[in-house]
Structure formats: C-alpha cells, structure tokens
N, C-alpha and C positions, 0 to 999 in steps of 0.2 A: 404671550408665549415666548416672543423674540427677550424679554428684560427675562423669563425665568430661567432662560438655555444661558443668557451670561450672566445671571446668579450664578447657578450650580458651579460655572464657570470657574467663576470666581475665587469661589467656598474651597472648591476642589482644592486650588492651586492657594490660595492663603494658606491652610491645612501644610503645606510645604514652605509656608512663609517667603514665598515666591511675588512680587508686585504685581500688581497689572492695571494698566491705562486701560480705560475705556474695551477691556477686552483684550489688548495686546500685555503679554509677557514683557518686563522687565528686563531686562537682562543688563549683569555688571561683572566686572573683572573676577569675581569672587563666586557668581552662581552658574556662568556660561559655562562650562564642561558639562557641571551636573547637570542641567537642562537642558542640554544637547543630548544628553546621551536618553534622555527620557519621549522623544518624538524622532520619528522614524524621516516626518517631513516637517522642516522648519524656516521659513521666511523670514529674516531678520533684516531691519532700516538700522544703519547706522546714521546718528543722525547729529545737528548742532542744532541746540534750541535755539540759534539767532537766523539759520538760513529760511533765507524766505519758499524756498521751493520745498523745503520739510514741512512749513508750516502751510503749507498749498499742499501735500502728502497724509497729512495728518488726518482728516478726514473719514479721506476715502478709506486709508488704513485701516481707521477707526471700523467705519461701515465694514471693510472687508472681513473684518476679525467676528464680526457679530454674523455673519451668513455663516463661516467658516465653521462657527460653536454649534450651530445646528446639525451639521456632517454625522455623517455613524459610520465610523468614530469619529466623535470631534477633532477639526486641525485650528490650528495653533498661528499666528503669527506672533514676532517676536522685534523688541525693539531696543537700543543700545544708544545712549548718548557718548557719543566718543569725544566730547570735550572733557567727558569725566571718567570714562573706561578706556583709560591713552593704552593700556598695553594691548587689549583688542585692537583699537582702533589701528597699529603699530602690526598684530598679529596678522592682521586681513588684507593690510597695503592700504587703510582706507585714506584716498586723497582731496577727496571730493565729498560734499551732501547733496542729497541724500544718497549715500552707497545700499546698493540692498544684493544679499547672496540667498541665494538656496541651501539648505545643507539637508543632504537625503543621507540617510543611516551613516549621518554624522559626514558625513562627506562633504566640500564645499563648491557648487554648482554655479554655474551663470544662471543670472535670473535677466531674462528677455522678454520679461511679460509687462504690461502697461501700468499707468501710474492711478487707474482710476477704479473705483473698488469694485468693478464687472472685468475688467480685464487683471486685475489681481485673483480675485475667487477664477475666474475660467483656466488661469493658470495655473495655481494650486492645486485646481482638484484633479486637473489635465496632469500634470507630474504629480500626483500622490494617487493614483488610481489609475482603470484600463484607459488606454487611449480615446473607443468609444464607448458608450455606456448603451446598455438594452434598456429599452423604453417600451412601456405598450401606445398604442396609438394614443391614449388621454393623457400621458405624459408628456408626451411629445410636442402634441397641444401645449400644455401648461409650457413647456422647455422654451417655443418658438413665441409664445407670450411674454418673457423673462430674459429672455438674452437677442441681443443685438444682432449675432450671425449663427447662424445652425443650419450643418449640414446634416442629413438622415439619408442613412442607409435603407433600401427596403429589400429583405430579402434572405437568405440563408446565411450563415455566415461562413459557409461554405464555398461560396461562389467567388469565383475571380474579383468580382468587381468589388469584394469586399474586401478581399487579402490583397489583391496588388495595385490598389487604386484607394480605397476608404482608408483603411488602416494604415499604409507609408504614408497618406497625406495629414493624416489626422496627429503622427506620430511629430512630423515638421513642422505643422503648423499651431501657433497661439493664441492665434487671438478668434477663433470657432469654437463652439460647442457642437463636439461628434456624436453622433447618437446611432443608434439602429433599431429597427423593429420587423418583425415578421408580420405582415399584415396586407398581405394583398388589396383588403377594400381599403385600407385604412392608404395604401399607395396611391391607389384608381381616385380617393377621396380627393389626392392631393397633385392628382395629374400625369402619375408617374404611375408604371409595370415594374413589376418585380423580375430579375433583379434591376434596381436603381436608384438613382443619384436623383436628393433636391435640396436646392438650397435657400435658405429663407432668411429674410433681414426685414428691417424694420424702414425702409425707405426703396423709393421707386418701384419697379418691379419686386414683390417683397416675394415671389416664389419663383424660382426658374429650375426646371427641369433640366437635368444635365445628360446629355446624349450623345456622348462621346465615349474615347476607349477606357476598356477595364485598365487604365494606367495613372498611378502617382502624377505625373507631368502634365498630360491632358487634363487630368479632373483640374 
C-alpha cells in the first residue's frame, strides 16, 4: 500500500513534469514559484550533494516524504540543491547545509522541528493541521504505539484544562503528538478522570498521569 500511495504520487506530479526523489519534490530556480503556489504547507532542504550532514538527512527525508503521501490530503516535502539553484539559494540567505524553511501559503517560516523522519512528519502535520487531533480510544492505542511522545487529553473540549493548559501547550511545543478523546472508560482504562492529562513515551515510566493546574506552564 506504502509503494502505491508514492506511485500515484509520483504520476500525479510527473503529469506537471515536476521531479521527484524518492518522494521529495524537485525544486529549481525555474519551477519554485509555480510549486509553491500549488501547496498550502511546504518543507523544503536546501541542500549541497557533497555535505555530509545532508547525506545523514537524506534518508530520513526520504522516509518522511512517504508517511506524509499517505495524509488526506497528501503533504509534500520538497528539495533544492543550491549548488545548482544559486539564485534561491542567494533568495533565502542560504549559508549553511542542510538549510530547511517552512513556507505556509507561500509564506517562509522557521522550521524548528528535528532532523529525523518522526520528528519531521510530527512536525509537519503539527503546522499543517489542528494543534491536537480527536482520536477515539483505538486510535489513540495505535498513535501511543507509533510515536515516541503523546500527550492525550480526556475529556470535553470545553473544559479549561483543554483551552488553557492542552492546546497553548500543544501550540509551543514540537516534538509531541497532541491528541484528545472523549472517553471516560477509555481514561479510567489509562489511570486517569476526565477531565485530564497523560503522558506516554516509549521508555521508563511509559505512562504518567499529570495532576497539576489547568495551566500551559504547569502541564
């Protein structure tokens, strides 16, 4: 299923005689406008094929760009050698490799999310969609099986502990997968009353209940 979501991928975007690496967008002095104006969220590496820390990037890039083609709608990462696309490279300040920006409806963003292809996709989808996402309890399952750090809400989305503690914290931070569910047994399941905070990782204590103020700072 993962090689036919970057087929179509692919097809799609040749049809516009547009390149693509392993899943990543192409991009050169001559098509970057018009492919920017075509994606609302876009991650682009500016990059030198001799730096050794692009080709330690390249990878995970790779891997991120093929999670990303599965999304509804599918997102897009995008890529630029700027030893050969010198007027970008000259447009962006690019001084350094691997440079990587954000650009949201076309706009160009600091990109502060990680270099490895779980904290890439957690941060792409975190800036191209809601801050946290509604899950039902078996999702939530599959979500804390799949990612490194997930915090879940339980409870109405009503409630303080969701507006001035979940969602500012979910808004500032990167490197989490936010989620929420309405599920009282599915809370009690996981040691926690609604409304509340838990947090789940994949080492030491992998669940801790957080039992502190409905506040941003505290959680």
């Amino acid at each position: 299923m993962q090689k036919i979501c970057l087929l179509l991928a692919t097809l799609v975007y040749s049809v516009f005689a547009v390149e693509m690496d392993e899943g990543v967008l192409v991009l050169t002095d001559a098509n970057f406008d018009e492919e920017l104006g075509k994606h609302d969220h876009l991650l682009v590496e500016f990059y030198a094929p001799w730096c050794g820390h692009c080709k330690k990037l390249a990878p995970e890039f790779a891997a991120a760009a093929e999670v990303l083609a599965k999304n509804d709608p599918p997102l897009y990462l995008a890529k630029v050698d700027a030893t050969e696309q010198k007027d970008l490279a000259t447009r962006f300040g690019v001084q350094g490799f691997p440079t990587l920006h954000f650009f949201k409806g076309g706009e160009k963003q600091d990109y502060t999310g990680g270099r490895t292809k779980d904290t890439i996709v957690s941060w792409i989808l975190k800036k191209s969609g809601p801050p946290s996402q509604a899950v039902t309890c078996a999702a939530l399952t599959a979500k804390v099986a799949d990612s490194k750090f997930v915090l879940a809400f339980f409870g109405e989305e009503s409630d303080a502990m969701f507006k001035d503690a979940h969602i500012p914290f979910a808004n500032a931070e990167d490197k989490i997968a936010f989620v929420h569910v309405n599920d009282a047994a599915c809370a009690a399941g996981h040691g926690a009353a609604q409304p509340g905070e838990v947090f789940f990782r994949t080492f030491e204590e992998k669940t801790i209940v957080y039992s502190g103020a409905a506040d941003k700072d505290a959680l």
